[in-house]
C-alpha positions in Angstrom: 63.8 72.4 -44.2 65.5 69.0 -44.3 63.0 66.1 -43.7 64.1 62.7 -42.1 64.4 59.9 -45.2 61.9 58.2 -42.7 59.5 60.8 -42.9 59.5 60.2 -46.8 58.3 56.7 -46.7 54.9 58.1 -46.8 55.2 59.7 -49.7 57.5 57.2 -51.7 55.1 54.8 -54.4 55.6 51.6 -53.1 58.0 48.8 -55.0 57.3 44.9 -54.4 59.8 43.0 -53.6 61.5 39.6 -55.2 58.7 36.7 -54.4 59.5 34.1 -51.7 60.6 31.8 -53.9 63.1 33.9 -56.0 66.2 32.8 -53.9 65.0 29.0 -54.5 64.7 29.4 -58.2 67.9 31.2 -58.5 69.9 29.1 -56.6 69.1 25.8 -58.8 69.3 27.2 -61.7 72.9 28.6 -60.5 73.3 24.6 -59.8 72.1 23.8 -63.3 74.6 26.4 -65.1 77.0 24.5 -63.1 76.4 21.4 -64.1 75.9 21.8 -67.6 79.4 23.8 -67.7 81.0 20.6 -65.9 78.7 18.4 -68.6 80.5 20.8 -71.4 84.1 20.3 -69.9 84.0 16.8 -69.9 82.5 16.5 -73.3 85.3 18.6 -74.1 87.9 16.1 -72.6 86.4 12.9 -73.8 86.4 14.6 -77.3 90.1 14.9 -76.5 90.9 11.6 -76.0 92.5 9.7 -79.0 91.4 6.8 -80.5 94.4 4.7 -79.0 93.2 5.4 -75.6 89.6 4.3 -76.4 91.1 1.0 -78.3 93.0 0.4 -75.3 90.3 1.0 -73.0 88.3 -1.6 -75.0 91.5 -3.9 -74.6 91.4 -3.9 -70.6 87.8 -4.7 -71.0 88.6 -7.8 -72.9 91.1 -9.2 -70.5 88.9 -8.0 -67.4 85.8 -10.2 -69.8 88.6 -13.3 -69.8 89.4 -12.8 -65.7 85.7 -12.9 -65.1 84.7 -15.8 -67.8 87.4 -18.1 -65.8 85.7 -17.2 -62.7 82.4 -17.9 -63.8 83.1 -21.1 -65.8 85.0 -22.8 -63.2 81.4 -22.6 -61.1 78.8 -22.8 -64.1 79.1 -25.0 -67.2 77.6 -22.6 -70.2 74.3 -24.4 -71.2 74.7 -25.4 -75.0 75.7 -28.5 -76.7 75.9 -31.1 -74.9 75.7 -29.1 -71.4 72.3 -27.9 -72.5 69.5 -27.6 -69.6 66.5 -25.1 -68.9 66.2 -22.4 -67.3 68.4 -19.7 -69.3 65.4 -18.1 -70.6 64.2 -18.2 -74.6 65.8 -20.0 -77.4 66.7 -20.1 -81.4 67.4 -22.7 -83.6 71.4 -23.4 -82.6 72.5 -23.4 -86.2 71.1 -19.9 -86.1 72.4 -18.4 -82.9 75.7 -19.6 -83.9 75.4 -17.3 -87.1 74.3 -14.3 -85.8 76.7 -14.6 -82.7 79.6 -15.1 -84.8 78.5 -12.7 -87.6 80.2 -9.9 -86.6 83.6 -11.4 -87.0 83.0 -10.8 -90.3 80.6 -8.1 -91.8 81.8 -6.1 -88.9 85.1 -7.2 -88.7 85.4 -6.3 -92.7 83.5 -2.8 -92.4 86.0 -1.5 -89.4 89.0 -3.1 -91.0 88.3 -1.6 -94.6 88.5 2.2 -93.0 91.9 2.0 -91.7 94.8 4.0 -93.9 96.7 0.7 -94.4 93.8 -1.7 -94.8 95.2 -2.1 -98.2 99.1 -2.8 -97.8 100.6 -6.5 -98.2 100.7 -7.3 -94.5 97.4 -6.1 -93.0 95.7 -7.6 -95.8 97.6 -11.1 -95.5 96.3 -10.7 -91.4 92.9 -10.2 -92.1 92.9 -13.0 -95.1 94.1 -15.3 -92.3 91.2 -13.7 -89.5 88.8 -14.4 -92.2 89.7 -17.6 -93.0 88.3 -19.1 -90.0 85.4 -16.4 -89.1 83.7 -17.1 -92.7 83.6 -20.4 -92.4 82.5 -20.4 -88.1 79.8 -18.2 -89.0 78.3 -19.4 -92.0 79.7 -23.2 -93.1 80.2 -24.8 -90.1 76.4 -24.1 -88.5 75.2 -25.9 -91.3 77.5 -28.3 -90.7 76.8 -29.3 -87.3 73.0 -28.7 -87.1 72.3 -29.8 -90.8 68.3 -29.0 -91.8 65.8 -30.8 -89.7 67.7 -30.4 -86.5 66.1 -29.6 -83.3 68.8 -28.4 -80.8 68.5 -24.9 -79.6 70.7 -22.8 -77.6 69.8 -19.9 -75.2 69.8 -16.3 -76.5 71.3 -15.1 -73.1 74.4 -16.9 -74.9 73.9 -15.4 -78.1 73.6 -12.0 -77.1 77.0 -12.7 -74.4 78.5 -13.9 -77.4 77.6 -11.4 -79.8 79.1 -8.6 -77.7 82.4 -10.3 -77.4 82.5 -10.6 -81.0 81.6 -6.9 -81.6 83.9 -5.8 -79.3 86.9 -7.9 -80.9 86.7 -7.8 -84.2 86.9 -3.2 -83.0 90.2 -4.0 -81.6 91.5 -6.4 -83.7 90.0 -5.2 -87.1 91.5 -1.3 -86.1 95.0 -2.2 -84.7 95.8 -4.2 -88.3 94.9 -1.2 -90.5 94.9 1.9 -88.6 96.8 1.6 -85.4 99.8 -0.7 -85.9 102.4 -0.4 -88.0 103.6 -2.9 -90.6 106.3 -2.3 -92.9 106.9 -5.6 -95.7 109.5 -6.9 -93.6 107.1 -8.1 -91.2 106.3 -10.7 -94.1 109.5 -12.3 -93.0 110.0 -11.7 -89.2 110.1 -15.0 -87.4 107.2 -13.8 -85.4 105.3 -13.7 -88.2 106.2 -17.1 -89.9 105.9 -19.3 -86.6 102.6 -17.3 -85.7 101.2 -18.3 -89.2 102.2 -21.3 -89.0 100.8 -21.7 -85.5 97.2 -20.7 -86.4 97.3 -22.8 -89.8 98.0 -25.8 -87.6 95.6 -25.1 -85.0 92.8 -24.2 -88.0 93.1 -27.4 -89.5 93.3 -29.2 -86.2 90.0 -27.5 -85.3 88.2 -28.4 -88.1 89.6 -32.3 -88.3 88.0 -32.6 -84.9 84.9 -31.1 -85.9 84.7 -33.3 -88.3 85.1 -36.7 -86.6 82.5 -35.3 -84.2 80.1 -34.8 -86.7 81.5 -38.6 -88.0 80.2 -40.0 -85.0 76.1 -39.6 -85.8 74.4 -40.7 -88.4 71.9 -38.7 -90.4 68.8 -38.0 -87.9 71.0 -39.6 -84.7 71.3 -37.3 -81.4 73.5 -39.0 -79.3 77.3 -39.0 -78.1 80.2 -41.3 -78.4 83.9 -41.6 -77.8 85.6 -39.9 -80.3 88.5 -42.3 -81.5 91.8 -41.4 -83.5 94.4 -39.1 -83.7 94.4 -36.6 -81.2 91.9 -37.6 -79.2 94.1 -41.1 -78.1 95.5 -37.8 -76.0 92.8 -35.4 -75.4 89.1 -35.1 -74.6 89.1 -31.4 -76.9 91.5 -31.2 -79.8 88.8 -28.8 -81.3 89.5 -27.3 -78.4 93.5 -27.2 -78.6 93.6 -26.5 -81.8 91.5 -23.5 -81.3 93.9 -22.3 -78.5 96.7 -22.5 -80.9 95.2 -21.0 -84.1 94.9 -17.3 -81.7 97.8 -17.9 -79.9 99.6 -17.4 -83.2 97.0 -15.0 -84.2 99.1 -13.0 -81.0 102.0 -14.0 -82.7 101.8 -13.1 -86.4 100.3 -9.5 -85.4 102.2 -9.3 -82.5 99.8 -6.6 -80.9 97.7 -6.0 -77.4 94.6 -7.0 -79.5 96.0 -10.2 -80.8 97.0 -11.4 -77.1 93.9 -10.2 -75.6 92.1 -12.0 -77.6 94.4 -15.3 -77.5 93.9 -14.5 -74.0 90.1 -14.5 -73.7 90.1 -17.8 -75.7 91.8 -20.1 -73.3 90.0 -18.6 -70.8 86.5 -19.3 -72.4 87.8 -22.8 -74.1 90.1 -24.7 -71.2 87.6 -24.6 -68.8 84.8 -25.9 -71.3 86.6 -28.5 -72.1 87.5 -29.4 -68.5 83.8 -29.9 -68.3 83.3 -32.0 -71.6 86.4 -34.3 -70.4 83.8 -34.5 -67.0 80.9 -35.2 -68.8 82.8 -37.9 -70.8 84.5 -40.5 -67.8 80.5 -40.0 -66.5 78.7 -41.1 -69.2 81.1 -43.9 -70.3 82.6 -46.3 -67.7 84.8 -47.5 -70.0 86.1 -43.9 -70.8 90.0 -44.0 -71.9 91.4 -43.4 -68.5 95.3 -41.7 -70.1 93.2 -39.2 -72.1 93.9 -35.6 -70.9 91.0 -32.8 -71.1 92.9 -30.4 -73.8 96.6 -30.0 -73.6 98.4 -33.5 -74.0 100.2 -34.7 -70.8 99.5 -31.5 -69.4 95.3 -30.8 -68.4 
């Protein structure tokens, strides 16, 4: 006798079923394989990409740092020295926040440089000689210099910590494309690139520091205010610190002759010119009897 497989349901033990829920739980953690496979992949990729493209991502950073720096500047004067004013949140001593903001031109500068294959051959080394020639001395001589013990000025930490981020990020780009991702054969010793480029930042070093000096000239011991610089270049500018500052990186760009070296020759005019735009301001307000012929920064020119 054949029986009807619906006559055996009866007789069959009974077998439960998946829960209510099963399709749920299944479904998300399908989604979650998913996703950590895509999570995996692009790992993979990014573990792909060689150091060149990170160092020129960092690069188009920079410059996109300078674009937005004009922007801001020409709309906000950055509250330190003499544009100093509340409201930019807590403060340190500003013979402090200048060293740690500027520290990492050096110790870090020095650390990234000294893993590069060539951080040892003639011209990379004669590079970062001339890189720390001014960063040792902006980081840890001249803070004493112009906040000497006893000094009260401050300076915000939002600026500090801006500050120290640019640094970190430049002395990467700079510090890696001298020993590890540019190529410098002894020749480069004598390329005209290279001579006028040193010659350009020794001029605009020295020119930096002579203005610094008859700044600090102007006060004496214990005295806090301002007065018109006289002499030299300031008969033609407001800001040969300034200037010269603009030229020392604009042969930096020169003597390396790499993306690093412009950006960063790049992201100092754009931080410097329009600062002092604003100190050449500050000046013709505070003294009526400003020199009226004086430029803000380049002679003749602005």
């Amino acid at each position: 006798m054949i029986v009807p497989a619906s006559g055996l349901a009866p007789l069959l033990p009974s077998v439960p079923g998946p829960p209510a829920g099963a399709p749920l739980v299944l479904g998300l953690a399908g989604e979650w394989l998913a996703q950590l496979g895509q999570i995996a992949g692009l790992a993979a990729g990014l573990a792909a990409i060689d150091e060149r493209t990170v160092h020129l991502g960092v690069i188009v950073v920079l410059m996109i740092a300078a674009a937005a720096t004009v922007l801001a500047l020409g709309r906000i004067t950055a509250p330190y020295g003499r544009h100093a004013r509340a409201g930019w949140g807590p403060e340190l001593p500003a013979w402090l926040g200048w060293m740690i903001m500027e520290s990492p031109s050096v110790w870090l500068f020095a650390l990234i440089y000294a893993t590069g294959s060539a951080a040892w051959r003639p011209v990379p080394l004669a590079l970062a000689g001339l890189w720390l020639s001014h960063y040792i001395h902006r980081a840890f001589v001249y803070p004493r210099l112009a906040y000497p013990k006893g000094s009260r000025r401050t300076t915000p930490l939002s600026i500090v910590a801006m500050a120290f981020g640019f640094n970190v990020l430049n002395s990467y780009v700079n510090a890696r494309a001298l020993s590890q991702l540019e190529t410098y054969d002894a020749s480069w010793l004598s390329d005209p690139r290279f001579l006028i480029g040193v010659a350009l930042f020794g001029f605009g070093l020295e020119t930096n520091r002579w203005a610094d000096r008859v700044l600090r000239g102007l006060r004496a011991p214990g005295e806090l205010g301002y007065k018109i610089p006289r002499g030299g270049l300031y008969e033609r500018i407001s800001c040969p610190n300034y200037f010269g500052e603009v030229i020392e990186w604009i042969g930096w760009a020169l003597a390396t002759w790499s993306l690093a070296g412009l950006s960063f020759a790049v992201f100092t005019a754009a931080n410097l010119v329009p600062r002092a735009v604003s100190h050449h301001r500050w000046y013709r307000e505070q003294f009526p009897d400003y020199p009226p012929e004086r430029r803000a920064v380049f002679p003749g020119l602005l």
